[in-house]
N, CA, C and O of each residue as an XYZ file, in Angstrom:
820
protein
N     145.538     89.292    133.802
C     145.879     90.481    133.033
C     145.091     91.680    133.568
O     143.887     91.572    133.797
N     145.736     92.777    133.762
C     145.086     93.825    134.085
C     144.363     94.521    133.285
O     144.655     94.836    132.131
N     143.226     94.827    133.977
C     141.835     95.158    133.232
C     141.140     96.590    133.534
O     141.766     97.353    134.270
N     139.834     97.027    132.994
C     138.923     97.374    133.737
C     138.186     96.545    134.559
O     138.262     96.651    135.783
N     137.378     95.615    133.937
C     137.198     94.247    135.322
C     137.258     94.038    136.278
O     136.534     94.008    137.274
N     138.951     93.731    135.795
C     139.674     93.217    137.263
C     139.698     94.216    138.220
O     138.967     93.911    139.163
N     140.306     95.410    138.374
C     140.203     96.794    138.845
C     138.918     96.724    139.724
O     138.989     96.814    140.949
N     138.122     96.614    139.274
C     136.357     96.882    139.931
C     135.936     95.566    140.791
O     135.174     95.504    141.755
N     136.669     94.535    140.143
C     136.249     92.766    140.853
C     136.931     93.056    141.836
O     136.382     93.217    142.926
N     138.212     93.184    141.691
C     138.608     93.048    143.075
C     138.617     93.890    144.020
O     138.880     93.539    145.170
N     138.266     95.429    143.622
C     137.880     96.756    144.799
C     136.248     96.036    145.434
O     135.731     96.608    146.393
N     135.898     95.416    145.129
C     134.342     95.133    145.184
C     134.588     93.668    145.836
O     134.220     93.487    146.996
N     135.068     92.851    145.268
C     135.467     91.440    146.661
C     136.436     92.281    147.884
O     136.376     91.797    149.014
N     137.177     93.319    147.714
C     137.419     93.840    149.373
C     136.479     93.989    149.906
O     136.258     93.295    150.899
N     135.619     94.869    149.508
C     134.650     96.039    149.979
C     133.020     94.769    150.680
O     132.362     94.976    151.700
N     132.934     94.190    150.193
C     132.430     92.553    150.875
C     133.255     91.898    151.686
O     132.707     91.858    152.788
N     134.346     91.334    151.720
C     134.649     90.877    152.659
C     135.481     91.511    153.956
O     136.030     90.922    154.888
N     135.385     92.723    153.707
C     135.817     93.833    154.805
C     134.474     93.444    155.970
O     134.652     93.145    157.151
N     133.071     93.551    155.233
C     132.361     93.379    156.339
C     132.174     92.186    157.209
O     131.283     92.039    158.046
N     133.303     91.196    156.849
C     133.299     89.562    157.250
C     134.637     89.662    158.109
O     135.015     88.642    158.686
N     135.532     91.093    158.249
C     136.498     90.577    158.917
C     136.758     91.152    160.585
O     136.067     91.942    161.229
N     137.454     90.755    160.806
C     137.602     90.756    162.246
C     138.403     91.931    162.338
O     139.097     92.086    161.333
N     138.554     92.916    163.316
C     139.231     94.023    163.584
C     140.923     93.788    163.306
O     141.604     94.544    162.612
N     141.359     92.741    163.911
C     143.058     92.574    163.389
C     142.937     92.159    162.380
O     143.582     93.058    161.841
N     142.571     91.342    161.317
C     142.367     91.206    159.970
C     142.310     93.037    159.312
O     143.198     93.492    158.591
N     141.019     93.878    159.792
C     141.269     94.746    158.790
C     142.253     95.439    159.109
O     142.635     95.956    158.059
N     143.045     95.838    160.128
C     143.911     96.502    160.681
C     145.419     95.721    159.834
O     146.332     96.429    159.409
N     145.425     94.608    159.747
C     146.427     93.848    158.637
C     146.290     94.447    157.228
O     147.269     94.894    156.630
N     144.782     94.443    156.603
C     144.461     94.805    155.665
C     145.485     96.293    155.227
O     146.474     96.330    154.495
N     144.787     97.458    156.008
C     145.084     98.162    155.839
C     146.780     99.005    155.530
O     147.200     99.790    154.680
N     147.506     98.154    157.021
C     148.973     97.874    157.056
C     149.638     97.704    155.746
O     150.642     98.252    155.290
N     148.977     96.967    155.332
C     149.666     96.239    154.158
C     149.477     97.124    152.890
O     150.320     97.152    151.994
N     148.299     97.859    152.863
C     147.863     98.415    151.935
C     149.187    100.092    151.663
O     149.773    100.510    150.664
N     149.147    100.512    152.952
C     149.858    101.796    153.260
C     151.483    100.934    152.806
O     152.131    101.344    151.843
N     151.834    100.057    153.423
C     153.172     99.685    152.856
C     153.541     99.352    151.641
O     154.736     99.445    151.361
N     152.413     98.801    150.460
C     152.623     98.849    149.144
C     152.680     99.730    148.444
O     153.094     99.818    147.288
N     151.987    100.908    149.561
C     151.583    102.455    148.031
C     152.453    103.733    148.513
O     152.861    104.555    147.692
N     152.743    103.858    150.087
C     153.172    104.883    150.303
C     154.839    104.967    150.569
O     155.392    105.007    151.668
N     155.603    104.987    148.974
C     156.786    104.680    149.015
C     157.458    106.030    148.956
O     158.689    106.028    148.970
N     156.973    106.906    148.908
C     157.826    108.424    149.183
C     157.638    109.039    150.972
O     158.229    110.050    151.350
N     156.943    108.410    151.673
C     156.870    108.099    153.157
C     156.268    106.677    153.933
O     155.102    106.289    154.000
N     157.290    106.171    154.390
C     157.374    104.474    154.524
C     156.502    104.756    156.373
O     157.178    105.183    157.309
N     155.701    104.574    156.456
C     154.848    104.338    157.962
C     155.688    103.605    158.780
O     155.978    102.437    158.518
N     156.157    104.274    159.879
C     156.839    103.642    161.212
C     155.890    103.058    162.302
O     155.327    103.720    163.173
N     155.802    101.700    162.113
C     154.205    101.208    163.147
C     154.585    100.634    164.287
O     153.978     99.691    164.794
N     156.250    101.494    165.056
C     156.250    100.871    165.958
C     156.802    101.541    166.980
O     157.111    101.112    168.091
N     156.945    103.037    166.363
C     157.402    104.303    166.956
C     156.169    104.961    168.005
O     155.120    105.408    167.543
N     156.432    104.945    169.266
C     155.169    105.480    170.342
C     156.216    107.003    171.134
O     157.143    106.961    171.942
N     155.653    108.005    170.568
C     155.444    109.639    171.181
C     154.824    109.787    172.252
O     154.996    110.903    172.743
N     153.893    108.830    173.059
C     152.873    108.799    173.996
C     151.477    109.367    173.552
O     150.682    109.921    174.311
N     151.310    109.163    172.311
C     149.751    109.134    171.762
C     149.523    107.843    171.361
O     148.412    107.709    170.849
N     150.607    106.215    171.448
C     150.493    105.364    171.306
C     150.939    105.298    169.224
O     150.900    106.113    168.302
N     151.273    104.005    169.364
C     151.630    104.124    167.947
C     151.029    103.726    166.749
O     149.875    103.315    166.864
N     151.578    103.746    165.489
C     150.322    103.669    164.173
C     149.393    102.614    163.873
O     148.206    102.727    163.566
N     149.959    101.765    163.979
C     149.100    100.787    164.943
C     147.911    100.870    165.293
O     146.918    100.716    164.582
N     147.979    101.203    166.801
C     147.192    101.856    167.373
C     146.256    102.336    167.037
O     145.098    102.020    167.312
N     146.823    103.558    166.092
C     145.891    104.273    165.414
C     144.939    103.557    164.752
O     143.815    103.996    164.993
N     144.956    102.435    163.860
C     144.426    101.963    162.617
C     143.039    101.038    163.419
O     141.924    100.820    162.944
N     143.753    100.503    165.160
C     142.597     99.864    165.609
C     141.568    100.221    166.647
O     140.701     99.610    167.273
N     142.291    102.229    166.531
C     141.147    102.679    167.324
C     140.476    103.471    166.115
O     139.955    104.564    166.336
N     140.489    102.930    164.861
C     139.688    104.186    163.675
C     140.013    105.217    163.406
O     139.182    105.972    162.903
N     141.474    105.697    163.657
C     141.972    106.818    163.074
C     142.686    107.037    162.331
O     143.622    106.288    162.048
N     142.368    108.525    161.603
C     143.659    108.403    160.244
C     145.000    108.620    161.289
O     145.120    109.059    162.433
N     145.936    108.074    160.272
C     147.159    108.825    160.168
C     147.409    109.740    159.819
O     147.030    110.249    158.764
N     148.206    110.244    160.719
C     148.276    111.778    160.316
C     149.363    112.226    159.331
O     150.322    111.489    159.104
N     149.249    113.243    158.832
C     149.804    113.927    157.573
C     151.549    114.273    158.159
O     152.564    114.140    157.475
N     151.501    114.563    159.062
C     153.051    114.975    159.923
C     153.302    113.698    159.735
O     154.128    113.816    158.829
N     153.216    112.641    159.898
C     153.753    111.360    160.353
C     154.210    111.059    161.784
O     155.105    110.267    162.080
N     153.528    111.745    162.577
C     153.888    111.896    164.312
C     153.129    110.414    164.466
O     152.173    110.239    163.710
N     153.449    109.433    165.301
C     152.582    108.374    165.370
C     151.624    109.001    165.923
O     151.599    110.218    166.110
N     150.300    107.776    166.387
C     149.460    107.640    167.115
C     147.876    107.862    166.344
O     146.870    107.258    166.714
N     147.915    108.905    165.153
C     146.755    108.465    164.862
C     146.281    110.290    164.931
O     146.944    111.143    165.521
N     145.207    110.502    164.295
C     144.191    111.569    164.778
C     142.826    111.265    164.292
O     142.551    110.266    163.626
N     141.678    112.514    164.793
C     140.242    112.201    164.476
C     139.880    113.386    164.082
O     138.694    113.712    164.032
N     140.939    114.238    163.729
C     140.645    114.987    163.267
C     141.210    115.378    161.592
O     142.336    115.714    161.227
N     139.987    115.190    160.814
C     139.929    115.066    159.321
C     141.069    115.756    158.752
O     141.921    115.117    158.135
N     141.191    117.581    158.982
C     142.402    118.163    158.622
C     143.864    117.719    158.604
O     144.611    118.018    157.673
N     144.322    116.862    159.857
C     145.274    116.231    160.227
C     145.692    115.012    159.741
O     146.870    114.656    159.755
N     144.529    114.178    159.195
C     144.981    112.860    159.078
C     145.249    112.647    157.384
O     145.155    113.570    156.576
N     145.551    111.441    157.083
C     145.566    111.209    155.554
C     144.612    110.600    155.268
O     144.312    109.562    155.859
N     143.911    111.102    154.291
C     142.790    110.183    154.134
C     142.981    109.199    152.555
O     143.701    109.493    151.601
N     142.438    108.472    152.645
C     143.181    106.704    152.455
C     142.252    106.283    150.858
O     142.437    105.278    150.171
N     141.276    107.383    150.604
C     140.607    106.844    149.200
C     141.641    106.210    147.725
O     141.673    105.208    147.010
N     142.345    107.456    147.863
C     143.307    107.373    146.597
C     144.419    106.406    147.058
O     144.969    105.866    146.099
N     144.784    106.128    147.976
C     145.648    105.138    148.789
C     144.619    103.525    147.780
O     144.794    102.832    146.778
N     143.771    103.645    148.706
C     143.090    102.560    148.255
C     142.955    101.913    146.987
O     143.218    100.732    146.756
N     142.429    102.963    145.996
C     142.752    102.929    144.609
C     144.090    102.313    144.070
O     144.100    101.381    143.265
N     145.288    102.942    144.609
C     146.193    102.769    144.300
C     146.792    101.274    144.137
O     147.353    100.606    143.268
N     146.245    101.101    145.794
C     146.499     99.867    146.076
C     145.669     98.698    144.996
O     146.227     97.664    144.628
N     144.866     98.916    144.761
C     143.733     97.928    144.239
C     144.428     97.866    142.810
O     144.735     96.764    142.354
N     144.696     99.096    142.056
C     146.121     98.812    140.954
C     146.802     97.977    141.142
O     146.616     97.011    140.403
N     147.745     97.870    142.006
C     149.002     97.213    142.324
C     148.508     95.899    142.082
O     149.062     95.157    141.271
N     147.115     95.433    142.987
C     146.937     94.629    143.290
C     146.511     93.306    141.873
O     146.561     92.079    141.792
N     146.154     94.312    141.064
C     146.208     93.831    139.489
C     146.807     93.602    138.445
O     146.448     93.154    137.356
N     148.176     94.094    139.030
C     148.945     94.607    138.563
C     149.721     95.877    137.831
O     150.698     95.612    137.131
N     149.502     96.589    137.911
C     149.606     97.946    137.437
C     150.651     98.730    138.477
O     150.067     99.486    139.254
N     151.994     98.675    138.606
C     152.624     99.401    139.123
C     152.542    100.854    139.665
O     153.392    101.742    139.595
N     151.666    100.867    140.061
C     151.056    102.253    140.726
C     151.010    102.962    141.125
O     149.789    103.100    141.187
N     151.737    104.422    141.956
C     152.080    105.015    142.904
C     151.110    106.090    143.784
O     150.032    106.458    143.318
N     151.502    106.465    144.842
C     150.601    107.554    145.219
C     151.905    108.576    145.385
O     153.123    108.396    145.416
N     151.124    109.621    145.469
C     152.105    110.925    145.727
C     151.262    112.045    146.316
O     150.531    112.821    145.701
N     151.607    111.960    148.207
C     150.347    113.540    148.747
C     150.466    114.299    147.766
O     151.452    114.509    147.060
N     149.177    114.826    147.712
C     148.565    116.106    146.891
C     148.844    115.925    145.436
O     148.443    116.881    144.772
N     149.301    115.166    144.887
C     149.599    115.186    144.003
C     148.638    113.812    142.793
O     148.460    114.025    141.594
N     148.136    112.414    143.576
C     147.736    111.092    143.031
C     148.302    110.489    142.940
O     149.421    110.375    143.440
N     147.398    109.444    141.819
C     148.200    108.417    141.292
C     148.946    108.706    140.225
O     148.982    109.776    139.618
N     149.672    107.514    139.963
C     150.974    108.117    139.038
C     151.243    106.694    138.526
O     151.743    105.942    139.362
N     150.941    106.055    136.993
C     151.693    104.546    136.868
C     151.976    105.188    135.654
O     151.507    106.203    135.139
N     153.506    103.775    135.026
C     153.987    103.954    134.171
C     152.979    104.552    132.300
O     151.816    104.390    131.931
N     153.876    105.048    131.805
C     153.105    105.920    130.426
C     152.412    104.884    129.939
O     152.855    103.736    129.974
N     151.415    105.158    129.507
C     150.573    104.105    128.278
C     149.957    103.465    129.167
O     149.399    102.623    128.462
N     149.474    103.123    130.788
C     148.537    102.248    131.248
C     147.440    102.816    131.984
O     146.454    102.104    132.177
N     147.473    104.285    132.531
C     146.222    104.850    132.681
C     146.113    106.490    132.528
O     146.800    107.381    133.028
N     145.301    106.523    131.891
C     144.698    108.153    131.342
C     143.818    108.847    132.238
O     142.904    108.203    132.753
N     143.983    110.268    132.542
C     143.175    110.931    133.240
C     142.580    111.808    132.359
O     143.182    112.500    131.538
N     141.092    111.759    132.585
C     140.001    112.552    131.793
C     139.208    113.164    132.734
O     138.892    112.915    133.898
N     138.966    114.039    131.926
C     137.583    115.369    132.536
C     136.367    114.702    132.971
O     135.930    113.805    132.250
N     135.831    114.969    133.910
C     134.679    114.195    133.789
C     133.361    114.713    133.528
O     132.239    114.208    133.521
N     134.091    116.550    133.188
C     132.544    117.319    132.916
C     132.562    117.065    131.094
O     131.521    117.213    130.453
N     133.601    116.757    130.560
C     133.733    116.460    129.176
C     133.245    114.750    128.552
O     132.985    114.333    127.424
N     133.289    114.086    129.936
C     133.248    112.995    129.189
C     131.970    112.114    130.405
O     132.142    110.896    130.360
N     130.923    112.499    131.304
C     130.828    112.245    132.040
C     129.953    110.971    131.538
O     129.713    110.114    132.389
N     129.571    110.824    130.519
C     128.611    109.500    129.765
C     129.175    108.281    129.704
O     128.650    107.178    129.851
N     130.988    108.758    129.330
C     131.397    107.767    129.249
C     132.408    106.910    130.061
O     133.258    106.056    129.809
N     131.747    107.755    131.522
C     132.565    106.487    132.818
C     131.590    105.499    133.014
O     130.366    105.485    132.885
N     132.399    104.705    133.345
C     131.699    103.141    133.726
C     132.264    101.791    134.416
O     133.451    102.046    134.622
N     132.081    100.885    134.732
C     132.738     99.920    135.603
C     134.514     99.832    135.197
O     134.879     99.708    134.028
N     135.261     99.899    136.084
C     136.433     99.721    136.101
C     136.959    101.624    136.393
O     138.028    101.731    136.995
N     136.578    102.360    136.176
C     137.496    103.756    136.002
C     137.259    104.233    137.734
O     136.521    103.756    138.596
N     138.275    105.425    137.770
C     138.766    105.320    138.767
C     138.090    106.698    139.379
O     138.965    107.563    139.361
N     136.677    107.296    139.990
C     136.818    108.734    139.711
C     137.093    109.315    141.067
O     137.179    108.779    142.172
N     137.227    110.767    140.609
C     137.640    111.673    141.824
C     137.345    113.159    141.910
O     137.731    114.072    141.181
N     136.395    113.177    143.216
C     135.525    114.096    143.308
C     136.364    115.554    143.844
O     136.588    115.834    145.022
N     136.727    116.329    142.710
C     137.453    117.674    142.798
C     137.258    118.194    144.407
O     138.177    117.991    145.200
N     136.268    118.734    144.754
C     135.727    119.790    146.013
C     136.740    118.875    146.941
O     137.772    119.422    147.329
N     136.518    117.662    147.269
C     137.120    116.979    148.515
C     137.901    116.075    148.140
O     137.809    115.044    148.806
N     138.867    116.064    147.072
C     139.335    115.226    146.711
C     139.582    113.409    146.634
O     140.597    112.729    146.484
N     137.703    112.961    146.869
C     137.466    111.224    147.165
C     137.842    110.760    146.044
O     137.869    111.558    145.106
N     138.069    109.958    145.906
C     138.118    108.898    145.191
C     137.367    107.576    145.125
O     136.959    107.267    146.245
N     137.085    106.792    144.283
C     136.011    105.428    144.511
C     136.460    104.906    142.747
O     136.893    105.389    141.701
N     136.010    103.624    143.325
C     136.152    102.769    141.597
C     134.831    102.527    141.031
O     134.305    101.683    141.756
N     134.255    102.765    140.347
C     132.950    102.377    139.537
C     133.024    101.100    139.659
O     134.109    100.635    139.308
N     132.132    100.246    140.092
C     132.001     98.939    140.101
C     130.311     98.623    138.925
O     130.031     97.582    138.331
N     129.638     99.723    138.950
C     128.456     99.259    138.067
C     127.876    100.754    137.783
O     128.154    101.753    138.447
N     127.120    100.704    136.799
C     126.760    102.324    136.443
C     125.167    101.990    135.999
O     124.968    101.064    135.213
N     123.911    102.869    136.593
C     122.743    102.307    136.026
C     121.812    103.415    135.509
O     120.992    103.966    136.244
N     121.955    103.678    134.378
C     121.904    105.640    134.057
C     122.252    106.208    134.483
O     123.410    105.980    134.132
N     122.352    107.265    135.351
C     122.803    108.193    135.921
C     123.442    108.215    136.858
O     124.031    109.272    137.086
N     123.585    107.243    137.669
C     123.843    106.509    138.940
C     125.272    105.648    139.010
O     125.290    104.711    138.212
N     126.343    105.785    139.736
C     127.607    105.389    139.387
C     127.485    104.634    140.594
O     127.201    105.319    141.576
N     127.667    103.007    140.852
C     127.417    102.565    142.079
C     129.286    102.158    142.127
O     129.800    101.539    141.195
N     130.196    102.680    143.489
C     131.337    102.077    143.496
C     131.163    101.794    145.101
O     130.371    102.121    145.985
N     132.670    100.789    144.942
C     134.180    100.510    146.000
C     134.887    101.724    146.346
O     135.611    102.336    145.560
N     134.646    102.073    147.611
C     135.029    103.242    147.859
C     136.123    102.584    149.374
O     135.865    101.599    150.065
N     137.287    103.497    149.505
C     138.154    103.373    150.848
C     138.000    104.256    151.635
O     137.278    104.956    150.925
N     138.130    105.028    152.911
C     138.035    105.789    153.531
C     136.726    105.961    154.234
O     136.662    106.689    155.224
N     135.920    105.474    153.879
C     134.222    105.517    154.908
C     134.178    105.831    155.778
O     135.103    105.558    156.543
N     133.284    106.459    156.135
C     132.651    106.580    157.835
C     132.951    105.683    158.339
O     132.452    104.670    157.849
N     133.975    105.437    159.669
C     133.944    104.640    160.412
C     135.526    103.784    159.922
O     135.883    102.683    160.341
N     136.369    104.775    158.814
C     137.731    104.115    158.179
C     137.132    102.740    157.701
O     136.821    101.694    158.271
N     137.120    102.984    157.014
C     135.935    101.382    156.444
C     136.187    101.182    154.257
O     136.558    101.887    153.318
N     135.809    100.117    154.435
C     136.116     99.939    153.016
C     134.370     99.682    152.840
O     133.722     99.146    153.739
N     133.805    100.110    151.668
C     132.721     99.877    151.673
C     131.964    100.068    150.598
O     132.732    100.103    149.637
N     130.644    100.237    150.178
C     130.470    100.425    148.357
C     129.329    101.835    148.798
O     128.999    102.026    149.968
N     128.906    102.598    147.800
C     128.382    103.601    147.683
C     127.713    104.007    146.795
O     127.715    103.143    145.918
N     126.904    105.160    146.398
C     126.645    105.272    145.132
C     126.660    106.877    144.957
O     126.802    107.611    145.935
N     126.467    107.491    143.330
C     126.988    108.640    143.267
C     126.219    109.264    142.027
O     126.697    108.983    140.927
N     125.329    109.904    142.049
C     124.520    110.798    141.262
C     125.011    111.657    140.356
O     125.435    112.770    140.664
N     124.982    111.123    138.986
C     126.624    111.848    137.873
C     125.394    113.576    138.069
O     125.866    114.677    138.351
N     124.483    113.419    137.923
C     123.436    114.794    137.877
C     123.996    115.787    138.794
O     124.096    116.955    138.419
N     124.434    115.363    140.170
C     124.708    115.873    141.193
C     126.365    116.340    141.057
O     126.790    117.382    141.557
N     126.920    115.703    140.550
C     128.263    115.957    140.265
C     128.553    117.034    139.152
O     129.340    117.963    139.330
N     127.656    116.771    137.671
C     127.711    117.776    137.278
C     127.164    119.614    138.149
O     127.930    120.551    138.376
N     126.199    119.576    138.332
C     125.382    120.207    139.304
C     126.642    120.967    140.385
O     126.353    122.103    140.761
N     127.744    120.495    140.790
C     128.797    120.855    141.707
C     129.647    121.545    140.808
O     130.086    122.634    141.179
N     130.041    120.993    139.397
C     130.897    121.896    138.238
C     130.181    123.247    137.873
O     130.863    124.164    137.416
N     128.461    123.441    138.109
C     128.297    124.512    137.425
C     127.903    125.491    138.711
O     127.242    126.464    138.347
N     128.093    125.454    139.721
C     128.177    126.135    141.000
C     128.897    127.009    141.052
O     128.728    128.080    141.634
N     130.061    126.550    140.264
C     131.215    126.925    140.581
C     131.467    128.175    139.511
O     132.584    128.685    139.418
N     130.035    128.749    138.494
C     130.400    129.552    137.943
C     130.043    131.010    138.684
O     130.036    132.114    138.140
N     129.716    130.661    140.238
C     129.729    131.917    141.266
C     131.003    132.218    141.174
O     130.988    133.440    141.319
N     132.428    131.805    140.984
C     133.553    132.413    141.254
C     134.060    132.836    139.892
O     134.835    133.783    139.758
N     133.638    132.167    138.963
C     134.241    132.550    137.372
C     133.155    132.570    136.632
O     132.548    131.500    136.583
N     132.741    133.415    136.069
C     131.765    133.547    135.516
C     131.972    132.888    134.129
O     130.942    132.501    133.575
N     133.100    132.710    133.511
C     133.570    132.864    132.321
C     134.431    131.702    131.910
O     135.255    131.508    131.016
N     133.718    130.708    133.318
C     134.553    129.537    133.328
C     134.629    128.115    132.495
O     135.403    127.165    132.617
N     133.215    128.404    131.352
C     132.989    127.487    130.612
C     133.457    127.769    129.232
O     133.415    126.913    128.349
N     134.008    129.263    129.008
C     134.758    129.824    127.931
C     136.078    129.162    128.399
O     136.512    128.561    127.417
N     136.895    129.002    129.427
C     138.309    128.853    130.215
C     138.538    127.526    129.604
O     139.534    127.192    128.963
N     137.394    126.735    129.907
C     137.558    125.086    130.550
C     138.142    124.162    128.502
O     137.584    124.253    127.408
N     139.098    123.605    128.828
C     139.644    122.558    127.885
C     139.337    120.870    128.101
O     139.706    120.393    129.174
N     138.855    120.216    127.379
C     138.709    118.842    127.560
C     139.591    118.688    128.255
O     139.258    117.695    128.902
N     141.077    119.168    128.786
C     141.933    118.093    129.812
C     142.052    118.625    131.128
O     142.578    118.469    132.230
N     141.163    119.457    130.328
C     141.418    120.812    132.387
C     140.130    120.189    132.869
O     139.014    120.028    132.374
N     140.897    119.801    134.404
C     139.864    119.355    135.384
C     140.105    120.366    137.206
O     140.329    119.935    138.337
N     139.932    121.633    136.724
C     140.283    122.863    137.900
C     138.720    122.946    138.076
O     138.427    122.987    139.271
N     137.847    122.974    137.401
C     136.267    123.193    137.767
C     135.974    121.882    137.858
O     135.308    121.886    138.893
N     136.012    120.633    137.453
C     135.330    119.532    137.031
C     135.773    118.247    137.967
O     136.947    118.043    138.277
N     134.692    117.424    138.368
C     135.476    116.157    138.596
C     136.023    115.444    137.589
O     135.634    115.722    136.454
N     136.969    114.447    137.747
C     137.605    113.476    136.716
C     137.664    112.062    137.363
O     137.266    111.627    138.444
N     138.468    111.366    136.036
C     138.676    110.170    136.317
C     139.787    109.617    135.401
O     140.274    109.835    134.291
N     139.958    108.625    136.656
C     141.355    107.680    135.858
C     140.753    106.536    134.773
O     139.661    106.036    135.043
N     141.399    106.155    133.653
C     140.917    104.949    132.885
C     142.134    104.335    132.376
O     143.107    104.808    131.788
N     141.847    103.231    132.731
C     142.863    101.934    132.481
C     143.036    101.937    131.089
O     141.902    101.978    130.612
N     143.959    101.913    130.098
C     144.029    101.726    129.411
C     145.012    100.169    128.107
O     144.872    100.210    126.884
C-alpha cells in the first residue's frame, strides 16, 4: 500500500544500491525510469544525429537534452534535469499513478498528494514528503529529519547519480527571506498556498 514509508524506503534502497551497480545496470536504471514518467515526450534511444544517441548519452553522464535532439549534453541549461523525474518515478513505483510535466511537476490523481508551502509549514516535513527547492527547482524525498536537518534520496547528483544528501531547513528558510531584496512587502503578499517566495513540498496523502 502506498505510503509515506514506502515513498522514502524505496527512494533510499535505490540511492544504496545505485552505489553497488555497474554502469549498464544504472544506465538500465535510468532508461526505465524516463520511460515510466515521461509520457508527454516518449525518449527515442536509438535515433543518432552524429552526437551519438540517448543512450549514449546516459553512459557518458549526460543529461538529455530539453530539445530532444539525441546524444546527450553537459551543459546544465540544455539538458533535463532528472530530480522531479526521479520522484516521480519512485511514486509510480509505489504505486501512485504519477506524472511529470516540463516546467510544470508532478501531477497524480485528486485526493493522493497535496502540495504545501514550506515557509508555512516548514516543522512539519518529515520522512516520506517530497520537497522542492524554489531558486533551482531540486527536488529530493525526506528519508529522515533530525531537528533541523532534512537528510534525503535525491536524483540528479553530481556525476548524474542517485544518491542521499542532507539539507539545512535554517538555510532554506534563510533563501525565502533574501528574497525580500526584490519585494519588500512580500510577507504581507505571501498566502499559506503561495509558494512564489518559498520552497514547498509534496505530501502523500
Amino acid at each position: 500500500m502506498a505510503s509515506r514509508e514506502s515513498l522514502y524506503m524505496y527512494a533510499r534502497s535505490v540511492a544504496h544500491a545505485w552505489q553497488g551497480m555497474s554502469l549498464d545496470d544504472q544506465c538500465s536504471f535510468l532508461k526505465d525510469m524516463y520511460d515510466k514518467t515521461l509520457f508527454e515526450r516518449p525518449i527515442n534511444w536509438t535515433h543518432n544525429t552524429g552526437n551519438g544517441t540517448n543512450m549514449d548519452a546516459l553512459r557518458a553522464k549526460r543529461w538529455l537534452r530539453k530539445d530532444g535532439v539525441p546524444g546527450g549534453t553537459s551543459i546544465a541549461g540544455q539538458g533535463t534535469m532528472w530530480c522531479g523525474i526521479f520522484a516521480t518515478y519512485c511514486l509510480r513505483a509505489i504505486g501512485i499513478p504519477a506524472t511529470w510535466t516540463l516546467a510544470e511537476g508532478i501531477t497524480t490523481p485528486k485526493g493522493t498528494l497535496e502540495r504545501r508551502a514550506g515557509y508555512f509549514n516548514h516543522s512539519d516535513i518529515g520522512p516520506g514528503d517530497i520537497c522542492v527547492i524554489q531558486e533551482n527547482q531540486h527536488h529530493f524525498i525526506v528519508n529522515n529529519r533530525v531537528g533541523n536537518v532534512l537528510y534525503s534520496s535525491d536524483g540528479n547528483l553530481d556525476g548524474q547519480i542517485v544518491g542521499e544528501r542532507n539539507y539545512s531547513v535554517d538555510k532554506l528558510l534563510a533563501g525565502v527571506k533574501a528574497q525580500t531584496d526584490y519585494d519588500q512587502s512580500f510577507l504581507g503578499k505571501l498566502k499559506p498556498d503561495n509558494t512564489k517566495y518559498s520552497f514547498y513540498y509534496y505530501r502523500l496523502l
